[in-house]
C-alpha positions in Angstrom: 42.3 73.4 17.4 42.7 75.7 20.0 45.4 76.4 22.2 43.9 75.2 25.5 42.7 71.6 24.2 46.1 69.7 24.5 46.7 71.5 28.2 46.7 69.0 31.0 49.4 69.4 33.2 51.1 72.4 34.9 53.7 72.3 32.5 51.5 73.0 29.8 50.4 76.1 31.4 53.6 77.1 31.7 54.7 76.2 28.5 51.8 78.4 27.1 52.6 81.2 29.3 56.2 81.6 28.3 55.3 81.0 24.5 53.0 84.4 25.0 55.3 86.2 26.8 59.1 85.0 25.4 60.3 84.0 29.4 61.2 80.5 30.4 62.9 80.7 33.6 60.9 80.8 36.7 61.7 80.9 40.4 60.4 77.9 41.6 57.6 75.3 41.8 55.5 75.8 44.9 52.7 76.8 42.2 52.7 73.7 40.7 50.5 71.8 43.3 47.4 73.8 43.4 47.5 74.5 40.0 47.2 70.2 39.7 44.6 70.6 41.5 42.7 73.1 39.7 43.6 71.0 36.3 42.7 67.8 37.4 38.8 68.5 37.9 38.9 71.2 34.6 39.7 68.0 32.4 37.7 65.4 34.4 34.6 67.3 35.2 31.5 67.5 32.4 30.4 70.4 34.7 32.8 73.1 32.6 31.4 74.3 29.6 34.1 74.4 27.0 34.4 78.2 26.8 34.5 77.9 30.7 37.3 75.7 30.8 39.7 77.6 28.7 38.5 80.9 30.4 40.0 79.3 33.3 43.5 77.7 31.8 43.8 81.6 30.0 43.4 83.3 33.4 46.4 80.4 34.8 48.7 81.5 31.5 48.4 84.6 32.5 48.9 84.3 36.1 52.3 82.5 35.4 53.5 85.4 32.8 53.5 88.0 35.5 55.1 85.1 37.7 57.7 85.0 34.8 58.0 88.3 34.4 58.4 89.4 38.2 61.3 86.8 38.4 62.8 87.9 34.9 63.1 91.7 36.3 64.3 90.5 39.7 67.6 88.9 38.0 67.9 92.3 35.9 67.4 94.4 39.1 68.1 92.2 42.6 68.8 95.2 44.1 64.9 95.5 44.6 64.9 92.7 47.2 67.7 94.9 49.4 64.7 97.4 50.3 62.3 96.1 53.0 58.9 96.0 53.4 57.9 97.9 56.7 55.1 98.0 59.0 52.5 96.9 56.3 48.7 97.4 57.2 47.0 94.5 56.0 42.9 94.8 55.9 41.2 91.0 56.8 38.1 89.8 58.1 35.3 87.5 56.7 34.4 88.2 52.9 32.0 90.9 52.2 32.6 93.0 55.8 33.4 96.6 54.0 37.4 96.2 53.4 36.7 97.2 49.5 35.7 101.0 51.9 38.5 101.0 54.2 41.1 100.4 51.2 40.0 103.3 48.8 40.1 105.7 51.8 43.5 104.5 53.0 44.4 104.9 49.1 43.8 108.6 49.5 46.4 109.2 51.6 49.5 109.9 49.5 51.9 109.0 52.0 50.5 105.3 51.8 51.0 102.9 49.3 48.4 100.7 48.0 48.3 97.9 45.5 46.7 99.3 42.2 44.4 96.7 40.4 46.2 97.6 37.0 49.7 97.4 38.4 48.4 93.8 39.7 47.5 93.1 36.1 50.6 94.1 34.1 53.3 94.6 37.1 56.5 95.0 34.6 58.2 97.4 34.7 56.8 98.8 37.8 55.7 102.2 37.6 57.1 105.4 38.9 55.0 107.6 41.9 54.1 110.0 39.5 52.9 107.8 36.9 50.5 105.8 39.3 47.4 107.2 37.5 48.7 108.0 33.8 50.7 105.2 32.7 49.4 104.2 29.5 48.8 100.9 31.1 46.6 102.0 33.7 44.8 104.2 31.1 44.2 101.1 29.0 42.7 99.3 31.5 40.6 101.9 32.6 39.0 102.6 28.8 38.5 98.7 28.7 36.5 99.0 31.8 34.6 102.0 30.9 33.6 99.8 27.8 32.5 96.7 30.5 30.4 99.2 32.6 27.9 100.5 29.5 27.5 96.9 28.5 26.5 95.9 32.4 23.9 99.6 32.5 22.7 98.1 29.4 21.6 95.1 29.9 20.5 96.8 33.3 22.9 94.1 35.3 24.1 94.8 38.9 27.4 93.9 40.0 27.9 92.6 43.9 31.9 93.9 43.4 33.8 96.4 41.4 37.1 97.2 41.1 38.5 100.7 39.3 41.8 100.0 37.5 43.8 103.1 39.1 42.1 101.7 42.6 43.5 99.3 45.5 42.9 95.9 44.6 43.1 92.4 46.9 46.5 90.6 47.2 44.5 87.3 45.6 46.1 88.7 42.5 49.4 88.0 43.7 48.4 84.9 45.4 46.6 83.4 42.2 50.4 83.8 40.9 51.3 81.0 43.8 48.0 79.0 43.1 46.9 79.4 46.4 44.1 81.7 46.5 40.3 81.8 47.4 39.8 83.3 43.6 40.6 80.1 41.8 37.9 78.0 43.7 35.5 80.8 43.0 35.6 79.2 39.2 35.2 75.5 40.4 33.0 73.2 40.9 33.6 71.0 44.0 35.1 72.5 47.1 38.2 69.9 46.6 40.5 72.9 45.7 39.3 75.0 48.7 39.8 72.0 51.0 43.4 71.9 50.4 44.1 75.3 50.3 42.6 75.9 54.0 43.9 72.6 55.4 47.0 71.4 53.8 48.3 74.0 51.4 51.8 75.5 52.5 51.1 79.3 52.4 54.5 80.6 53.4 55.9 80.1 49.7 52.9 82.5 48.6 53.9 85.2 51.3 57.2 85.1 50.3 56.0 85.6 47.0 54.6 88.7 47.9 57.0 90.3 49.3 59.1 90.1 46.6 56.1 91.2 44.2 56.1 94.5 46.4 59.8 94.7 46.7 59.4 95.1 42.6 56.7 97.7 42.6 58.0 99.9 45.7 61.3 100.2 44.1 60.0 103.4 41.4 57.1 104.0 44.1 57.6 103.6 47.9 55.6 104.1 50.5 53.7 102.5 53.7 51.8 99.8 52.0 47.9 99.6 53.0 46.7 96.1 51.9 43.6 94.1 51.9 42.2 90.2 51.1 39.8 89.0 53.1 41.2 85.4 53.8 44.6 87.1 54.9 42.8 85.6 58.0 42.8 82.5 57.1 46.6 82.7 56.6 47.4 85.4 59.0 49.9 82.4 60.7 52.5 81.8 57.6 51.5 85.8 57.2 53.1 86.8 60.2 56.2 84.7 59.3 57.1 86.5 56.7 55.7 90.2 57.5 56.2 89.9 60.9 55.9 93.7 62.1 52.4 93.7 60.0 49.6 95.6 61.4 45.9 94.5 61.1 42.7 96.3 60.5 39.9 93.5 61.4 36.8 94.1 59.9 33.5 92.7 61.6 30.5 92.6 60.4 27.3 89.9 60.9 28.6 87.0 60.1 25.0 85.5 58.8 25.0 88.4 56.4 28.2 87.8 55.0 27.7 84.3 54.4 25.2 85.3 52.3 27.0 87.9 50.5 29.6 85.8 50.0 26.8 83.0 48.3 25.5 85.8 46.1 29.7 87.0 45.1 30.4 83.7 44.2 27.6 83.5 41.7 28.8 85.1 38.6 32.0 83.7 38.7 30.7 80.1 38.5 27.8 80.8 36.1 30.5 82.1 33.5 32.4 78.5 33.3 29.8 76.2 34.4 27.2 74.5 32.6 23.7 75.9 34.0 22.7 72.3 35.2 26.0 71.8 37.0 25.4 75.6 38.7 22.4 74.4 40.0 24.1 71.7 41.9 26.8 73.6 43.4 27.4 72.6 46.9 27.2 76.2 48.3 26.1 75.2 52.0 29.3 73.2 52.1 32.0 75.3 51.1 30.3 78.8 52.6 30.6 76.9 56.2 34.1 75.7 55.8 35.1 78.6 54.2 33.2 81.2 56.9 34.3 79.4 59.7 37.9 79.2 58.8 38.2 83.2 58.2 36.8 83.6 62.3 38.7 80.9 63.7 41.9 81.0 62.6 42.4 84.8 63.5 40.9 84.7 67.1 43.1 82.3 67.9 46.4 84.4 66.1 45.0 87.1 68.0 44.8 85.3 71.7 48.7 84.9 71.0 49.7 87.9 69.9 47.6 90.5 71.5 45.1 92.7 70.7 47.7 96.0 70.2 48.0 94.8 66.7 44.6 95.1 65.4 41.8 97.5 65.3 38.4 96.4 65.3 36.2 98.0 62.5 32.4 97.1 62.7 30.9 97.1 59.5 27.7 99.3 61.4 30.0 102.2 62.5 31.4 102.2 59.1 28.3 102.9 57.1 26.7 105.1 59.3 30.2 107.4 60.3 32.7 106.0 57.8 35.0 109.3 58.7 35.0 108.9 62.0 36.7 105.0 61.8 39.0 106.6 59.8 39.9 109.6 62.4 40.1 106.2 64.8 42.1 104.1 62.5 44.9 107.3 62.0 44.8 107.5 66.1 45.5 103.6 65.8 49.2 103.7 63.5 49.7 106.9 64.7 49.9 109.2 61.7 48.3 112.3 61.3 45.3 112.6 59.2 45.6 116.0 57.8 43.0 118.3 55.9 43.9 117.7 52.7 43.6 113.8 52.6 40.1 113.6 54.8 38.9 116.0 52.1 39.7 113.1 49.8 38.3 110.6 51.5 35.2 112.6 52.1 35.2 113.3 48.2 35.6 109.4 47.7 32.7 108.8 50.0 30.0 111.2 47.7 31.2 109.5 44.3 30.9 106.0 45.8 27.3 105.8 47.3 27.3 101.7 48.4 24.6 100.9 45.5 26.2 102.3 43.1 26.2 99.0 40.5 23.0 98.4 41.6 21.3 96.9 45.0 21.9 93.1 45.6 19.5 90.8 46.9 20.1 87.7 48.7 19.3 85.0 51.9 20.8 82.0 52.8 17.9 80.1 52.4 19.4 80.0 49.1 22.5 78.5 49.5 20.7 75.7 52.0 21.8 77.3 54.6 19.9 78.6 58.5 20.9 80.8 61.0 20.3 77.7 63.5 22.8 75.8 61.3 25.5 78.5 61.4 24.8 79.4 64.9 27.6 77.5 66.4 30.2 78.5 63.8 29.9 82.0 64.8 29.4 81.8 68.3 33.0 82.2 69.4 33.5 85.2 67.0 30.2 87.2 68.3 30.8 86.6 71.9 34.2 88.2 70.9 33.2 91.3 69.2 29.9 93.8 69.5 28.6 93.3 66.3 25.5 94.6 65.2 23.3 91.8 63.4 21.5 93.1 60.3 17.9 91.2 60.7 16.3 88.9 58.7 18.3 86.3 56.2 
């Protein structure tokens, strides 16, 4: 028997996750709802496979270990929560509009701080500035990715988004902690999950979350932290509550594009856990409207409250054809000086990273049941607003 087939509850999940990692005490329940969620269609749906289901309930044990072990080091040092956070720069817009760019080259910057995808993945103890890039953790992860890349190039795969270990990842790996994340419905079946998470979930718990998740990591490394997820616009509200001197870089690009790139992201992710018949009868017109139209909406209308001195507007367009000039705009933006050493950097970044480098991706929307004419009126707010290039055919 394995260890997934008795888990049905939340408490199960926790139960497992403490087991693996010896904790038990944990600083709240405000994961416990979506997490319900998430469980209730895992053991009442035939559209999992069985490998697919405890791929999911793993990726949950896990999620609640770092919980645990967050909280665990935050009674051992509270002094972490005395430090604030300041002036974060948090990178939004739809999915798929170029923030994976803008984050590496902030990353090069030493002065800023970004969140490292290994540090997401085994947060405790934090590491020291020094030991960003060599912690045995971070070299781990880094060998067991090397490993994942020959076996993709082999079986001549491409990959529509790629992460390095010692590189800036999204804050859904904090979120997913708080069970309220846009990563967890990438794995499911019906748009149930998403639903709640747009329209009913309480986000400020999550954000809170966070903070004290960078209050922990800043403590051996500070700095001016440079962050990125693109449906901090759809929370950018309970955001703002808890970060309220946050910053925004808002990236635009054609929004008929990035449905489809979305469609074609959320691909792999479902075809891993679901049963090939059930992936064929994913409802992706549904959930790419909702979820599309939620990520323009909800910060235009932040954004008629607060101003416009808060954000900078970076068009996906200007960004692949002059990504250094943005940045020379963006530094103009906060402020800060952009000095030889680091625009070398970036430029260095720029050659290793050509934009097909894990191969080209194909897609249209015809594929996900979806027009232009349909989405027309979803986006027609949001391109009034901004000058945004459109990319031709879908």
């Amino acid at each position: 028997m394995s260890e997934f087939d008795e888990v049905r509850t939340p408490d199960d999940v926790l139960k497992l996750a403490a087991q693996r990692c010896g904790l038990v005490d944990i600083d709240s329940d405000s994961w416990r709802e979506g997490l319900a969620i998430m469980l209730d269609e895992l053991n009442s749906s035939p559209a999992f496979t069985a490998a697919g289901r405890e791929r999911i309930i793993d990726d949950a044990a896990k999620a609640l270990e770092r919980r645990l072990q967050i909280h665990d080091y935050i009674q051992h040092h509270p002094e972490v929560l005395d430090t604030p956070v300041q002036r974060p720069i948090f990178t939004i817009g739809m999915p798929r509009t170029g923030t994976t760019v803008i984050s590496y080259l902030l990353d090069q910057d030493p002065h800023r701080r970004s969140l490292l995808h290994w540090e997401c993945m085994t947060p405790v103890p934090p590491p020291t500035a020094d030991a960003l890039r060599t912690d045995p953790r971070c070299l781990a992860q880094l060998e067991q990715q090397r490993q994942i890349l020959e076996m993709v190039k082999a079986a001549n795969m491409s990959l529509p988004h790629w992460e390095d270990a010692d590189g800036p990842t999204e804050c859904m790996f904090i979120h997913n902690q708080d069970f309220k994340g846009l990563s967890w419905d990438a794995f499911l079946f019906t748009p149930r999950y998403a639903r709640w998470l747009l329209n009913e979930a309480d986000m400020t718990s999550t954000y809170e979350y966070q903070k004290r998740y960078l209050q922990v990591l800043q403590s051996k490394a500070p700095g001016t932290w440079s962050l990125k997820m693109p449906s901090h616009s759809v929370h950018i509200d309970a955001l703002l509550q808890v970060f309220p001197d946050a910053r925004f870089i808002w990236a635009h690009r054609d929004p008929y594009r990035a449905t489809g790139s979305l469609g074609n992201l959320l691909k792999l992710p479902k075809s891993m856990v679901l049963h090939p018949e059930a992936h064929a009868e994913v409802d992706w017109a549904t959930n790419l409207k909702e979820q599309m139209s939620q990520h323009v909406t909800r910060p235009l209308r932040t954004r008629a409250r607060i101003g416009d001195d808060r954000f900078f507007d970076m068009y996906y367009h200007e960004m692949m054809a002059d990504p250094m000039g943005v940045m020379h705009r963006i530094y103009e933006w906060t402020g800060d000086p952009l000095d030889a050493d680091t625009e070398a950097s970036m430029q260095n970044w720029l050659a290793d990273h050509p934009q097909d480098r894990y191969g080209k991706n194909a897609y249209t929307l015809d594929e996900y049941g979806l027009t232009v004419e349909e989405l027309a009126p979803i986006f027609a707010d949001y391109l009034e607003a901004f000058d945004i290039e459109l990319e031709g055919a879908q």
